[in-house]
N, C-alpha and C positions, 0 to 999 in steps of 0.2 A: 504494500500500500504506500505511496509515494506521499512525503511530507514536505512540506514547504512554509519555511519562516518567515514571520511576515509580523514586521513590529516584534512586538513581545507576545505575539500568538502563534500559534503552531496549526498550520492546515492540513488537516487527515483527506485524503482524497479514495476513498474506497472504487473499486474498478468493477465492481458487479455486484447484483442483485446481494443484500444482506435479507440473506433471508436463513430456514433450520438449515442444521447439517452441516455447520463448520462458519462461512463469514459472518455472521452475527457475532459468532462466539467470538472469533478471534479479532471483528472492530472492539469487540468489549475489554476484551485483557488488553491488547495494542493500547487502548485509550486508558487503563489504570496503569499497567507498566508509565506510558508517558506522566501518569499525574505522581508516578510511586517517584520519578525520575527529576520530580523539581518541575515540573511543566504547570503552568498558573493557568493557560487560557488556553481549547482549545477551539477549532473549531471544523466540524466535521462537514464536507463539503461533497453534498451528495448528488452534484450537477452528469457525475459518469454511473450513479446508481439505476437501473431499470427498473428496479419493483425492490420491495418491502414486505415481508408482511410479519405475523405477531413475534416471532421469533427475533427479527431484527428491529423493530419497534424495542421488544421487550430488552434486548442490548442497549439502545440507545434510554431508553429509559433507566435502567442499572449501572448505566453509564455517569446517565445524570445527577443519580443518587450519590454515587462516589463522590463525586466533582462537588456535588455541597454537602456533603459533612467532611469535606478534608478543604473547603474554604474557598474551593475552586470553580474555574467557570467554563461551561461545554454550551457550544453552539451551533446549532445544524445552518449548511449555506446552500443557496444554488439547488432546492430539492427542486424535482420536473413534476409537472401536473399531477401526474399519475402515484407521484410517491407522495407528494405532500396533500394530496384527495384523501391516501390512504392514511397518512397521519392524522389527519384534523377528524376522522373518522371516530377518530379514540378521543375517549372524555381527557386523557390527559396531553391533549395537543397544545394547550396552553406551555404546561412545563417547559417546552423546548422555546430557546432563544430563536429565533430566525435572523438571517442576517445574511449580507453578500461576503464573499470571501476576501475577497481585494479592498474592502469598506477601507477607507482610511482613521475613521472616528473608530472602529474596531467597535462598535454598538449595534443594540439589535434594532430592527427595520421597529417602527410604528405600525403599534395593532392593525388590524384591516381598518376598525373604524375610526380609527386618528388619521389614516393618512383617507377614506373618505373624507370627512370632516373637514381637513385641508385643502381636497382636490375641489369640493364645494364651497371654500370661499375664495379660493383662488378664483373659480368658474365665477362667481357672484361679481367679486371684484372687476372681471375680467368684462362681464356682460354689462355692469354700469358704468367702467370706464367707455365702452365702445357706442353706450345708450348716452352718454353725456358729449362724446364727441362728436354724435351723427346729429343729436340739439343741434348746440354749436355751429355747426355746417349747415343744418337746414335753418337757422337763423339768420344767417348771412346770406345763405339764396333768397331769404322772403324777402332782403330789403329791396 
């Protein structure tokens, strides 16, 4: 599984379906060895994963457990439709950080509904600047 440092975070890149029967298991030890090893942050970047299902949920969730009672912090990046459909599936889709890999702020994305919440004022913003400049304009034509 190919690792790449990035600030003071470490990116786990898993290369196939985590799912029973071995990759789940072994993203889960991979990511305790790294936390046993000194590693603070890490973040698990599942943009080359195909599918998921309870077995590798249940690693990244046992994962997560480690990571806060030893003070540390695991974040899934880059999941595709299809795996992150299957996450948010489980009541504990919350638990996981979501986040882009390359993020520079190295923070998790804003819930769905914060960044709706902002695409709608930005949109609002956006619709009365355009409604006050086409005033304006049709002002100057009446005269």
């Amino acid at each position: 599984m190919p690792n790449k440092a990035i600030g003071e975070r470490l990116v786990l890149s898993p290369l196939e379906p985590l799912v029973a029967g071995g990759p789940a298991d072994a993203l889960e030890r991979h990511v305790r060895q790294l936390f046993h090893s000194g590693y603070r942050c890490l973040v698990v970047d599942l943009s080359n994963v195909p599918a998921i299902d309870s077995a590798g949920i249940g690693a990244l969730l046992r994962a997560q457990a480690a990571a806060a009672r030893t003070n540390r912090t695991l974040r899934i990046a880059g999941a595709r439709p299809d795996v992150m459909r299957d996450l948010d599936m489980t009541p504990l889709a919350d638990v996981f950080q979501a986040s882009e890999p390359d993020a520079p702020w190295g923070g998790a994305l804003p819930s769905p509904a914060v960044r709706i919440a902002a695409a709608t004022l930005v949109g609002t913003a956006l619709g009365a600047a355009l409604v006050w400049a086409g005033s304006k304009t049709w002002r100057r034509r009446k005269r």
